[in-house]
Structures are given as C-alpha cells and as structure tokens.
N, C-alpha and C positions, 0 to 999 in steps of 0.2 A: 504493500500500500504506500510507501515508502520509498521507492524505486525512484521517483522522478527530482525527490529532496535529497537523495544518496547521490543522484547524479550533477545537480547542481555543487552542492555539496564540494564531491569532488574535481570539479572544472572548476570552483573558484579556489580550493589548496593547494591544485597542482597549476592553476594558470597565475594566482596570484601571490598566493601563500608562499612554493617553494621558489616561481618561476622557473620551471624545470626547462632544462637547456635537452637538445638531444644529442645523445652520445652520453648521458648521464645515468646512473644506475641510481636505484632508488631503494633505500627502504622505508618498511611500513612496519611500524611496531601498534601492535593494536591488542584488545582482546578478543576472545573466542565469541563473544556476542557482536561483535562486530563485524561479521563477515563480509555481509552484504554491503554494506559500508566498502570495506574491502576491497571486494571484489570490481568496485564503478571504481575507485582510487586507482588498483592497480592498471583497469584500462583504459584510465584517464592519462597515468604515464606513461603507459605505451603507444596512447596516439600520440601526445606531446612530444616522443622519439627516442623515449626512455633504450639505454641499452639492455636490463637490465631490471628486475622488480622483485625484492625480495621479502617475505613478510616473517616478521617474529613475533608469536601470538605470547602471549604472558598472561595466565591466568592469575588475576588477584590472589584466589583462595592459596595457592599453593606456599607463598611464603608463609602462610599461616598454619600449611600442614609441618611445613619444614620449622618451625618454629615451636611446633608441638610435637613432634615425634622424631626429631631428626638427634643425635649426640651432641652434646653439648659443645664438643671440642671442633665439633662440625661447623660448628651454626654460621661462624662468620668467614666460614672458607668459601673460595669462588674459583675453580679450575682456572691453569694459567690458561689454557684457550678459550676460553668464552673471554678473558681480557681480551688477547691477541686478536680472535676474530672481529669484539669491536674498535680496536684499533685500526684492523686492516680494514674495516667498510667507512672509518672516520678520516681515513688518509687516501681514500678513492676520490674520483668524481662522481659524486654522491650527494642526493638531499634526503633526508630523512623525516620523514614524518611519523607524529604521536599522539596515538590515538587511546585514550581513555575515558572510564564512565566514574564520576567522586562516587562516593561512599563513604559509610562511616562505618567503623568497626565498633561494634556493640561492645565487646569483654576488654576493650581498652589497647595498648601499648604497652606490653612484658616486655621485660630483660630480653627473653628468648627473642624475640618480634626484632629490638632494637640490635639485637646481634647480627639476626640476618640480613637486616636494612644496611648496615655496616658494612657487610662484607660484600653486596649487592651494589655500593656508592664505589668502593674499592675497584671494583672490577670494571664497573665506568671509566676508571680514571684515564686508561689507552684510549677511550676515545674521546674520554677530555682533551687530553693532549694531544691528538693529532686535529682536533679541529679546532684549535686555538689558534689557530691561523685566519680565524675569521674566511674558510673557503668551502664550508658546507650550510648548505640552508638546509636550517632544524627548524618546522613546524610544528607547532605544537596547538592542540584542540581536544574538546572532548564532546563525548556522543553520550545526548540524552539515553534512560534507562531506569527501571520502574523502583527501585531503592531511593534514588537519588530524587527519582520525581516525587515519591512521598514524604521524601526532608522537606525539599520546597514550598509542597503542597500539600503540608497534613491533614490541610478542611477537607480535602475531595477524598473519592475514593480511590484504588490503585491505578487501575485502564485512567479515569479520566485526568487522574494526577499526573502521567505519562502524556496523555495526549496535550496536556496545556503545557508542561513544560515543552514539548516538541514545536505548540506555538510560538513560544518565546524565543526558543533558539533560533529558528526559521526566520524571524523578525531580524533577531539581533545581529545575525549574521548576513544580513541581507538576502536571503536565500528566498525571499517572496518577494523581491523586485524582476520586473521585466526582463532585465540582464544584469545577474547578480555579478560578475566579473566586471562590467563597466560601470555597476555603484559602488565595487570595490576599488578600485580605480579613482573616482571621484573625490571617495573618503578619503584616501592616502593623499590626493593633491591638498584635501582642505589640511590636513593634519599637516601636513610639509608648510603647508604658507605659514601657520599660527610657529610649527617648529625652527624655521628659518628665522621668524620675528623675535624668539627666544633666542635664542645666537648673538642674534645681530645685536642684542642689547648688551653681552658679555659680561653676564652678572657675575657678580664676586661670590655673593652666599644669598641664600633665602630665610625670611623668616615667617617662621608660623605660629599661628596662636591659634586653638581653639578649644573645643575641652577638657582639658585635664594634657592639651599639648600648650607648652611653650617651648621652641626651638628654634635654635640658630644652627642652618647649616651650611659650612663652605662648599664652595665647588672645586672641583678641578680644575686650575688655571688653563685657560686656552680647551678647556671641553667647550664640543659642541651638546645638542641636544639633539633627541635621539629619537623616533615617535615613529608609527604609519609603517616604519619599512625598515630595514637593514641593506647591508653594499653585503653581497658577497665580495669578497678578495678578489677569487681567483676568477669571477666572471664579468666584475665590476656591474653587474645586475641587483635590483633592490628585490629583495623579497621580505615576506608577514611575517617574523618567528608567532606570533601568537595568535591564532582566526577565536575570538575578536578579538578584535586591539581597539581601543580607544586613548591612550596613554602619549604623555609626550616626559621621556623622563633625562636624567644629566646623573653623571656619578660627583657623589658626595668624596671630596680631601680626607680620606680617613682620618686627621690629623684633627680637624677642623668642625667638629659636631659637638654642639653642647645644650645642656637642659634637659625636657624631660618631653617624652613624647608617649601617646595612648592610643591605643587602637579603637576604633569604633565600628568593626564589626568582626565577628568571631574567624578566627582561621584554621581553615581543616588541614594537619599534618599528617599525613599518611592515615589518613580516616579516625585519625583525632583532634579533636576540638578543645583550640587552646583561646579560651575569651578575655575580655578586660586587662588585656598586656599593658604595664607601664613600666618604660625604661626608663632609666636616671642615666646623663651621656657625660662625662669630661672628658675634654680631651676626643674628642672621637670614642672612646670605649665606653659600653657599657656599664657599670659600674652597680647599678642596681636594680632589679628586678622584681616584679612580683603578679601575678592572673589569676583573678576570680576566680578559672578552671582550666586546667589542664598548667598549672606552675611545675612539675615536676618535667614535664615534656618540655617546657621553655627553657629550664635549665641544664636538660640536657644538648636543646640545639646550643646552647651560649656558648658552652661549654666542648662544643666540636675540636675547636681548635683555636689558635690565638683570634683568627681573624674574622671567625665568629660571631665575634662584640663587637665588630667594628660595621660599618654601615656600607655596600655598594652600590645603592641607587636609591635616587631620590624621583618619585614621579606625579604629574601633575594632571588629574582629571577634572572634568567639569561633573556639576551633579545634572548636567543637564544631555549625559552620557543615556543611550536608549538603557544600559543593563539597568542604570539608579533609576530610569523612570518606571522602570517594570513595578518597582516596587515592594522586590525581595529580595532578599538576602537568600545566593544559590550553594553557600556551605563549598566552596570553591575558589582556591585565588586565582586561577585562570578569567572567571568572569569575576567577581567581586573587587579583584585589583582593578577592573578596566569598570568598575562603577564609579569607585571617587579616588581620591588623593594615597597615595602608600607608598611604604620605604620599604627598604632590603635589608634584612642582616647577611653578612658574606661578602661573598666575591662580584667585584664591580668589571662591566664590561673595558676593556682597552679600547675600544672600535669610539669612546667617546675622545678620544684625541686622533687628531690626523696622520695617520700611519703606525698606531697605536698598538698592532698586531704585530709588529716588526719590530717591537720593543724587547727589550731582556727583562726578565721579574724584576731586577736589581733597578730599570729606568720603570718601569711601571711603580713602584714601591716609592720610588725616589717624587713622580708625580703626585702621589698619595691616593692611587689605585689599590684598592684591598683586594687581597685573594684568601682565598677560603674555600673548604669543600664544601661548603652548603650556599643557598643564595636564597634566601627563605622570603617570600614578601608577606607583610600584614598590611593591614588597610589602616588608614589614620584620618581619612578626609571626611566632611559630612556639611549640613548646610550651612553650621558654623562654624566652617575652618575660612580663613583669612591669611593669605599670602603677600609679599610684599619681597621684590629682589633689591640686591641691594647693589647697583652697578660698582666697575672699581672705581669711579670717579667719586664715588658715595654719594651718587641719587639715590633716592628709595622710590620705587616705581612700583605700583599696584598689579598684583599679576591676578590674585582669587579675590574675590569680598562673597562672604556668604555662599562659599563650594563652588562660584561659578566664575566664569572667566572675564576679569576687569581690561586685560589686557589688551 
C-alpha cells in the first residue's frame, strides 16, 4: 500500500540525500522490516549507475540476545573482520545509507547492553577513519513503524497510530509534494541563503538565554556554517547526511563554552530516555551534571572519554521548523534535533573550516575542534530561547527572539 511513498522515498535519498555518482557502490544498512523500503532504495541506485549495492540488515533484538546470553568476557568483543570489512567499504567509492525504526527498550540499559554497545562503536572505528576524509556520503533517516508510532501517539490505537505517524513523515519529508526531489532542492537553496548570511557575519561566539539555559558559546575562528547539505571531498558534490534536515549548525572552540545549558525535550539513547539534562560548562568542559531521568546513562556518555564533556556542535532551528509544528515530541534526535535549537556533546565536524579534512588531529585540536567517540545531540531550543551572535568587531546582532528567526 506503501509502494508509491517507498519509491518516492527512495529517489529523493539517492537523488538528493546521497547524490549518488555512477560508478559508485552503495551501501544500505537497514533492518529486517524494512525490506520493501529496501528493495525501491537499492533500484533507485542502480538506475542512478550504482556499481554496486550492498545491504547489511541488523536486527535490533539481537544485541539484546547477545547481551543476555552471550559470556561475559565476550560481550565487548567484535571480530577483526567485521572492523576490516567496514573499513574496506569506508575507503571505497561508496555512499552509504541508514536506515532505522526508534524505539524504546522497556527493561532499560545493563552493564551487559553497554558492553556490547562498546564493543559495536569499537568496530566502527575503521570506518570512522577511513571516511574522515570527508569523501563518502552517509545518509542517514528513519522509517516509521508500529512501536515507535505508539510512543508518538499513545491516544490512538496501534494501525491508526502507525498510519498518522506515516502522515507526518510523508509531510515532513516532503514526500507528498508534486516533485519531492525539486522541493528538496528548493529547501536546500533556502537553507544555503539564510547559511551563507550566517558566515558572512563571522560571528565570534553566540549567546543564549532561555530556561534554565544561560550560555556563552565560542566559535571556531574562520568556521563557516554548515546547514541543507555537505561537499563530499572526493566528488566536490553536496549531499543530505540527514533526510530531514532543517538545521543550520557551526562547531563550538572546545576551549570557549561557558555557563549552564538545559535541554527541553527528552533524548532517546539507544532506546533510553535521558530527560531534564542540565550541564554546568567552564572552560569548554563539563563540569556538572544532573536529569530528572535516565542521570546514570548521562554519566556514563560524559564519561566516554576526555572529549566527551567537551561540546562539537552548536545548531540553530527555527520553531517554525514543519517537525515543531507537528506538535510532538517523536522520542528521536534525528527529527526532534531538526524541531528546534540543540548542541552536541563529542566530536565536532572539521569540514567546518576550509580544507579542514586535510588537517592533522594535532591542527584540528590546535583550532579547538573536539574529537571524541561519541557525538551525542540533545535539544535545548523552545519558544523561549533567544539568541544573539556576537561578531568579532563586538556587535551583538539578533539571530533567534522567541525560537524563531530574527535574522
């Protein structure tokens, strides 16, 4: 029933999303309910000129059987080839796409769970590192599904909880316009004028106020701002990492963040829900912590590694974004970042400096780019957050008043 929004769907992730080049191989990490989905994706990139289309299914459930019944001394082991094979498809000509459905895990986040989450990030890292080069376009989205739609939508019942989230996405993602590929297009041009306007003002730091945030954040000297699209490197081509995007965001001076900032709406980590976050920041770092719920999961991402606590993106929504007009909160940072205003704890892109990819850690570092193995985003914007940049000349120029765009 489905078939003609699967196909849409797929001509705008592979036409706009990855902009698949031909002669290009593809992967599709997806799950097992996703087929059909699937299946228009992969011969979406093979008309496109794909060489090339490989799919990796990943059943949620399974890290949960591996974390219940597997040895202990197992848990966080990850064969060296599964590293190696995704290194070797990160260092191809390759775009990849990622397809999943949120959820929430009822019995929480054990020891056992975070061990094999650990050892699952571990085994990413080859193909961290080989697309650090800013020369693969990673898509990323997710596909409505009948769990997820009765988070959303507790009042209704299952079928039709599913069928109105299915609304919403279709909407959101323009996938119920006449030519969903030239309203994506569209959008990316408007996002690039308002992101270009951001640039050209060459703000020094931002500051915000709204409740329970007061914050001063530096920027990255000579960053640009980032929003609508990405350059691949190696094809000098812009594509989506994220179908939707509504976001125009800048990496934060790790050095350069101070005060206290609050999230205002809950954030789903591996199908746990960590709410009412309030940081304390000196200096760039973290320094104090505490959430209403799920505080014991916040402190173990802090606590990842040094860079952790320190901040890689700072980005800026309007509340007058189609997800915040919807008028729910979808238990997901993929759409709930692209509703209003949110930061990053982790690793800050380089592609925010001009030739940034072609840096060494040591000039990245030196910039006050953070790296980290996690990039975690929570949402902080709402109808009363209020932004104001603050150029190096020391104008203060009004960018948000009341969530929405002054600029």
């Amino acid at each position: 029933m489905r078939q003609d929004i699967y196909r849409r769907f797929a001509q705008v992730l592979v036409s706009v999303g990855a902009d698949l080049r031909p002669g290009e191989a593809a992967v599709i990490q997806a799950e097992p309910d996703h087929r059909e989905l699937v299946l228009e994706l992969a011969g979406a990139c093979y008309q496109a000129g794909a060489r090339y289309v490989w799919v990796e299914y990943e059943d949620p459930a399974l890290e949960r059987i591996r974390a219940g019944l597997s040895r202990r001394e197992y848990l966080s082991q990850t064969p060296d080839w599964v590293y190696e094979l995704r290194r070797a498809y990160g260092a191809d000509r390759t775009c990849v796409f990622c397809l999943r459905t949120p959820r929430l895990s009822p019995e929480g986040d054990g020891p056992e769970l975070r061990a094999v989450r650990t050892g699952e990030m571990r085994s990413r890292e080859g193909f961290q590192s080989s697309v650090a080069g800013g020369g693969v376009s990673i898509v990323k989205t997710v596909v409505p599904g009948p769990d997820w739609a009765a988070l959303v939508f507790p009042e209704l019942d299952r079928e039709a909880a599913l069928e109105r989230l299915w609304e919403r996405f279709v909407s959101i993602c323009r996938l119920d316009r006449k030519n969903p590929v030239a309203a994506w297009r569209e959008h990316q041009r408007l996002l690039g004028r308002r992101r270009e306007r951001l640039t050209a003002l060459n703000l020094d730091s931002l500051e915000l106020e709204g409740p329970g945030t007061r914050l001063s954040v530096g920027l990255v000297q000579g960053g640009r701002w980032i929003g609508g699209c990405a350059e691949n490197t190696r094809t000098g081509g812009a594509y989506v990492p994220n179908i939707p995007t509504e976001e125009l965001f800048c990496v934060p001076d790790r050095r350069r963040v101070e005060g206290v900032v609050s999230s205002t709406m809950p954030l789903n980590h591996g199908g746990s829900l960590i709410e009412g976050i309030r940081l304390e920041v000196r200096e760039g770092r973290v320094c104090g912590c505490s959430a209403r719920r799920g505080a014991g999961l916040l402190t173990t991402l802090l606590n990842t590694d040094e860079g952790a606590r320190y901040f890689g993106e700072i980005a800026l929504v309007s509340v007058q974004s189609p997800i915040y007009q919807t008028g729910r909160i979808f238990y997901d940072t993929l759409l709930d970042e692209n509703a209003v205003c949110h930061m990053a704890l982790g690793r800050g892109t380089p592609g925010v400096l001009e030739g940034g990819y072609q840096l060494s850690p040591e000039a990245r570092a030196r910039a006050g780019i953070n790296d980290s193995a996690i990039h975690v985003d929570f949402m902080i914007g709402s109808e009363e957050l209020n932004v104001d940049g603050v150029r190096r000349t020391g104008e203060r120029v009004a960018i948000l008043r009341k969530g929405d765009w002054a600029l």
